[in-house]
N, C-alpha and C positions, 0 to 999 in steps of 0.2 A: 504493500500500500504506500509506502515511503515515494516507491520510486515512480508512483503516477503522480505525487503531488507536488514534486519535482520538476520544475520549470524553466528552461534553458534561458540563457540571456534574451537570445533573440526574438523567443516568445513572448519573454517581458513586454520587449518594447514593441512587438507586433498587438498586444493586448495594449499596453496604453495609448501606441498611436490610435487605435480605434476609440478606446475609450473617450481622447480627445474630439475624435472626429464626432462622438454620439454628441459630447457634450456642446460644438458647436452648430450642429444640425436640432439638437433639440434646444437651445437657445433660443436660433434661426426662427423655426415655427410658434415657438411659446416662448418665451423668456419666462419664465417663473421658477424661483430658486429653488422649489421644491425637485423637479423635472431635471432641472440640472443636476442636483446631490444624488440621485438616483442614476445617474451618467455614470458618477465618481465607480459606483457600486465594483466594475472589474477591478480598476487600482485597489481598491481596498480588497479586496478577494488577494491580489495578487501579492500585495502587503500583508496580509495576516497569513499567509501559508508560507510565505521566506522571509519575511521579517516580522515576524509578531511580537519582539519587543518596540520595533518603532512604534507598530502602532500603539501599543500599549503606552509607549511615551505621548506618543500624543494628544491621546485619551487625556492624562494627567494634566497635559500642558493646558489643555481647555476647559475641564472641569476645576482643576483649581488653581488657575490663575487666572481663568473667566476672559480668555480672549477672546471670544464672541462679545463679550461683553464691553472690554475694554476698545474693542473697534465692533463698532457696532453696525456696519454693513457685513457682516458673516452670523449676525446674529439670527435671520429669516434661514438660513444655511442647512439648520438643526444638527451642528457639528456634532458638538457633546452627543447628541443621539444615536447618530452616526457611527462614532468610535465605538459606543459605548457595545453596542452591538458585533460590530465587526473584531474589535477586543476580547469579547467573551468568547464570539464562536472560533475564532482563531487559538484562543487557547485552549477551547474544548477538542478541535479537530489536532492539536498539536500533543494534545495529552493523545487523545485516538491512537494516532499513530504514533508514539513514545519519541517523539522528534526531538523533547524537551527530555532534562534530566531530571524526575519528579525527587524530592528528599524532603525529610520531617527533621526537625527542631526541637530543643527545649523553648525556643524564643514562638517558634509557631504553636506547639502548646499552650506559652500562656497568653498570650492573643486570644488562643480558641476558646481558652475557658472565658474571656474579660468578656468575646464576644459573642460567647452564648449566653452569659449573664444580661448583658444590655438586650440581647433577642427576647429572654425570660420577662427581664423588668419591662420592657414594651409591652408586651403583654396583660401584663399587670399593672402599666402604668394607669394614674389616677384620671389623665387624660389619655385614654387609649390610641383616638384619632391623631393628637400632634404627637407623638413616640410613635406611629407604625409609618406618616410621611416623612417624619425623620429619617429610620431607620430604611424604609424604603428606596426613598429620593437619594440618599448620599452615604447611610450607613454601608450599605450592601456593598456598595461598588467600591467603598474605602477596604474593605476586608478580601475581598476579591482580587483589588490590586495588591494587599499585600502579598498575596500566595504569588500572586502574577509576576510581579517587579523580583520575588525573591526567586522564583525557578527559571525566569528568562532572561534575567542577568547574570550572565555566564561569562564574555570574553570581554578582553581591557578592551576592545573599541566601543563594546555597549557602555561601557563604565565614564568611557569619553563623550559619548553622546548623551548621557543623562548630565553629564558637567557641565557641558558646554550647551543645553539646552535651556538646563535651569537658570546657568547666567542671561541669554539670550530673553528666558522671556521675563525675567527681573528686570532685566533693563529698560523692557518693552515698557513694561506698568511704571516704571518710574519716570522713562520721559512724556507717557501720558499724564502722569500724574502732575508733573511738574507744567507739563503746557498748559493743565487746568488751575495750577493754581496760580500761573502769570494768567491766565484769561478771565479767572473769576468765576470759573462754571463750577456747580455743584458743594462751592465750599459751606461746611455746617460753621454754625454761630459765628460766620463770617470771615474765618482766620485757616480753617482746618480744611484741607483738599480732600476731595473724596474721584471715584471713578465711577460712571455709569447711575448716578442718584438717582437723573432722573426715569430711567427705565427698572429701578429697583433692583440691581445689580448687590451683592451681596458686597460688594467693592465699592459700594457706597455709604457703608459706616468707617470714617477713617482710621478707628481701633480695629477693624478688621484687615482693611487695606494694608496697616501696617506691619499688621503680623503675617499679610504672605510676599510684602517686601521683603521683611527681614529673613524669610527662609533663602532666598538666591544672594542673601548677600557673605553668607558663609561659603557658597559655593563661588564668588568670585572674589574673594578674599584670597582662598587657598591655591586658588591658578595664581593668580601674585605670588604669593609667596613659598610656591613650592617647587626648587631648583632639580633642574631637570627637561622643565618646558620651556620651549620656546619663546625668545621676544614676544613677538606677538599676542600670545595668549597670554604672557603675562600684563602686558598694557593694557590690554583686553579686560584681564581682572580687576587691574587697578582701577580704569576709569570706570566699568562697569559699578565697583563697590560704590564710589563719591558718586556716583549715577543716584543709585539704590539710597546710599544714604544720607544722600539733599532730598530724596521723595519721601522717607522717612522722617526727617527733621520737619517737612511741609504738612506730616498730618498732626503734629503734636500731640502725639502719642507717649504717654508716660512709660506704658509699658514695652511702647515700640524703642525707645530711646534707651531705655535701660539695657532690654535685648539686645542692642546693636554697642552698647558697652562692653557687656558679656561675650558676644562675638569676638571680637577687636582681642578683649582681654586673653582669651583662650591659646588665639596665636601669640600675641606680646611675653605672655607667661614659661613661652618654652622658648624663645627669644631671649627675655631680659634677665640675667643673672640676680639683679640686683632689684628684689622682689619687695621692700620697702619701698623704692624709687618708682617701681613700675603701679603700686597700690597708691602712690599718691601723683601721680602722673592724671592715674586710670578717676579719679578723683573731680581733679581740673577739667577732663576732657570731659563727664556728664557735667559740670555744671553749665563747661563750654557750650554742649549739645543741646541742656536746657534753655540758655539765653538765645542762643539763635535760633530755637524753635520759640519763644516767644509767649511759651506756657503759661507766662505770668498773665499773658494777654490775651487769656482762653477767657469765654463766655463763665464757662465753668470750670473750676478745679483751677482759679487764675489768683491771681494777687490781691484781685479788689475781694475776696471771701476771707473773713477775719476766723482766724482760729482754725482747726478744721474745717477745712472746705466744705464745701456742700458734696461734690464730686467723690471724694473720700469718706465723706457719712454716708453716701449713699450703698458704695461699698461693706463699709462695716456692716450698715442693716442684712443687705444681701449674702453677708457671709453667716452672719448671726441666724437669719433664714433657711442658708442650708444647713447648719450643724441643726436645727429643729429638724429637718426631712429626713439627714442621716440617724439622725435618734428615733425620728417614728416609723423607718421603714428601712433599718439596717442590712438588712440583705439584698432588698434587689431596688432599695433605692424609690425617688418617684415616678422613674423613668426616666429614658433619652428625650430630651427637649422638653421636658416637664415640668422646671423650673420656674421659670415665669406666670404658666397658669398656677405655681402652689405658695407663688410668693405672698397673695394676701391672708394666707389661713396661718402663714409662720413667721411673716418678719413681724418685729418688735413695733417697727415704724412703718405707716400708713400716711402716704402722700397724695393717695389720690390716685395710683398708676401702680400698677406692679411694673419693675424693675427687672434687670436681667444681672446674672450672679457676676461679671467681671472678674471670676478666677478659674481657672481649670480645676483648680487642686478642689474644692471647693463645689465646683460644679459638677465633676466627677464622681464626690462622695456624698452629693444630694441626690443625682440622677441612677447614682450605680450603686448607693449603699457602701457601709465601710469593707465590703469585700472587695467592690467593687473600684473601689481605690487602693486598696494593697494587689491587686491584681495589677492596675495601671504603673504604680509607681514600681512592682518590682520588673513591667515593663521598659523603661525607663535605665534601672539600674541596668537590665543587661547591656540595653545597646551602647551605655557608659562604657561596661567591661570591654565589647567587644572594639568598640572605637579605640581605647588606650592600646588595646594588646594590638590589632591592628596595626595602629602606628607604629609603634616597638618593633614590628615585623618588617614592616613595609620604611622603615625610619634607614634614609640613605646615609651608607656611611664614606668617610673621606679619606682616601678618593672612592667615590661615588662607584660603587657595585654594579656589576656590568649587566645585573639581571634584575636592577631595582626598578621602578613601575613608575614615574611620575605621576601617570592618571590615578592609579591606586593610593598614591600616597598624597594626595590632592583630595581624593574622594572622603579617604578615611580622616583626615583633618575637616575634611568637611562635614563630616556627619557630629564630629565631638563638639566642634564650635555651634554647629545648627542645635545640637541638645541644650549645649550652657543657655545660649541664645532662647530657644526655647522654655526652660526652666525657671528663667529671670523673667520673660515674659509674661510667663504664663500666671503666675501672683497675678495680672493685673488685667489679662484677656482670657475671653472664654475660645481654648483651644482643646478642649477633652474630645471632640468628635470631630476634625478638620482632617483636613489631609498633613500639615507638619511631620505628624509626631510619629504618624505611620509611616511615612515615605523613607523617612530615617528609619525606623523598625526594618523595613524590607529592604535598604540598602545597605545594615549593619549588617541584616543574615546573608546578603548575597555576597559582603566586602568579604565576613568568617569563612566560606564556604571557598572563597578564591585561596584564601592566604592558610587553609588548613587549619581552624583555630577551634571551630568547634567539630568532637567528637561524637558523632553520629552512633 
């Protein structure tokens, strides 16, 4: 069966020339985007049976980084649907015929148990309806790709192409973000950039925004500063990261700006010998990052709020509200995205509006119950384990090992920074069901799985 699904070059491009030809002929008589994306259908057939981690990349790049979103003539497209489809059945036909190298995990493990918990508490959640479009809409397809990204990341050019994608499409949302906030479009309480607000784009709370900036900006850190690569790609890194984090500074994001300390700090740390100097460095540089993000001159959570902020009381309540839903519903929690409809039965303070939790750690162990959070967090600790050991392995020595991997040691600094980054963050964003935290989980099992590190 291998060898019918087997494709010769020439056929490739005797299928897309055609392809081509459908999609200008069906243009010709209709133009309507729908008729065209149904053109695409061979390329993508011909992409998920010899390249089914592209497509799988691509998948990610548009469901969570919302490039449909962020250029919004692809958005009539139905990209995300598209992939999302052609993604599955290419991995289902790829598993068929064992094209892929299938392997289990202790890391895949505890995943399976966090997410057969959140599948349980869905179930049981208090608001059944918003925990099953949750889980539906975006749970399923986050668990999917991690099995996905961690069996079909196998060779160091996949490992290059998920590098050099991530940075690419960081930079994309950052110089839209930045065009919009020199234009004025979309910015909340007048100061804060957001993407896509007005077609309701999830890229339009810029505490969101900022937290899937800050995930490509670990990945163009580490092309900087991981010797081995190329001019090019190291430039590439550099100005990509000041890209990423001027769009970051533009949403004045507390949590975003800390996260992008913790970033910074993670490489500076295995850099700077002299780790007092570098702790009061790393100091200066958030206050720095706070003054020119101009935080003081936020609507809310700004300088004119005497004492604790409003912004930060609003927090406390909201954190005060989950630890009530972890105490009444300790094992499975209130459910995935259930937070907000149980915020007026448990917070202390009532304003008129239920609120949303503003922390993962927090949001995790309202939503998922206190298993539900030692499942997450010892989530968490592996991909710590395996990013350090990783590094160690992959850590080139001088003169530089004739067998040593830039991409790999590029990748594996990337995923330890993207965690710190993550961790710091996430105290202050709700990131427990996103795609961050997993993408890292499935690039940590595929990094181990290259570099021999865990025991099968």
């Amino acid at each position: 069966m291998n060898n019918i699904l087997i494709i010769n070059r020439w056929q490739q491009v005797l299928i897309a020339l055609i392809s081509v030809l459908m999609i200008g002929l069906t243009w010709y008589q209709l133009p309507h985007p729908a008729l065209a994306a149904i053109a695409l259908l061979p390329l993508l057939l011909i992409a998920g049976l010899q390249m089914p981690f592209l497509l799988c990349l691509a998948f990610i790049a548009f469901s969570f980084f919302r490039l449909h979103e962020v250029f919004p003539t692809l958005y009539s497209l139905k990209i995300p649907q598209l992939l999302a489809v052609g993604t599955l059945g290419s991995l289902l036909v790829n598993l068929i015929t064992q094209r892929i190298n299938v392997f289990w995990c202790r890391e895949m493990s505890v995943f399976s148990c966090f997410f057969l918990l959140v599948v349980i508490g869905a179930l049981f959640a208090t608001n059944r309806g918003a925990a099953m479009s949750s889980l539906n809409g975006t749970y399923i397809k986050i668990a999917t790709m991690v099995l996905a990204i961690s069996w079909l990341l196998q060779k160091e050019r996949q490992f290059k192409g998920l590098l050099v994608s991530m940075a690419v499409c960081g930079i994309s949302l950052a110089v839209v973000a930045l065009y919009n906030k020199n234009a004025g479009i979309g910015l909340v309480e007048g100061t804060r950039v957001t993407i896509g607000r007005n077609i309701g784009s999830m890229l339009g709370d810029p505490n969101d925004l900022s937290l899937v900036l800050l995930f490509p900006a670990s990945f163009t850190l580490a092309m900087f500063l991981t010797p081995g690569l190329s001019k090019f790609w190291k430039l590439f890194g550099l100005v990509g990261f000041i890209t990423i984090v001027c769009a970051i500074i533009a949403t004045q994001s507390r949590g975003g700006l800390l996260g992008s300390c913790a970033v910074t700090g993670i490489f500076a740390w295995r850099r700077v010998k002299n780790k007092a100097l570098l702790i009061s460095l790393g100091l200066v540089a958030l206050m720095v990052l706070f003054a020119l993000a101009g935080v003081s001159d936020r609507a809310s959570g700004g300088a004119q709020e005497a004492g604790i902020d409003e912004s930060a009381m609003g927090r406390i309540y909201a954190w005060q509200a989950a630890m009530g839903m972890a105490l009444h519903h300790p094992l499975l929690g209130v459910g995935i995205n259930n937070f907000i409809s149980n915020y007026f039965e448990y917070s202390p303070h009532w304003d008129g509006q239920n609120h949303a939790v503003h922390s993962t750690w927090f949001g995790v162990l309202a939503e998922t119950g206190i298993l539900g959070l030692m499942l997450f967090t010892t989530m968490i600790i592996m991909i710590a384990r395996i990013s350090y050991t990783s590094i160690n392995r992959l850590r080139p020595q001088i003169p530089i090992q004739q067998h040593y991997s830039p991409t790999l040691y590029a990748c594996a600094q990337a995923v330890q920074a993207g965690l710190a980054g993550f961790c710091v963050s996430a105290t202050f964003l709700t990131m427990g069901f996103t795609w961050p935290i997993y993408i890292l989980l499935a690039l940590a099992i595929a990094l181990s799985q290259q570099t021999k590190i865990i025991r099968l």
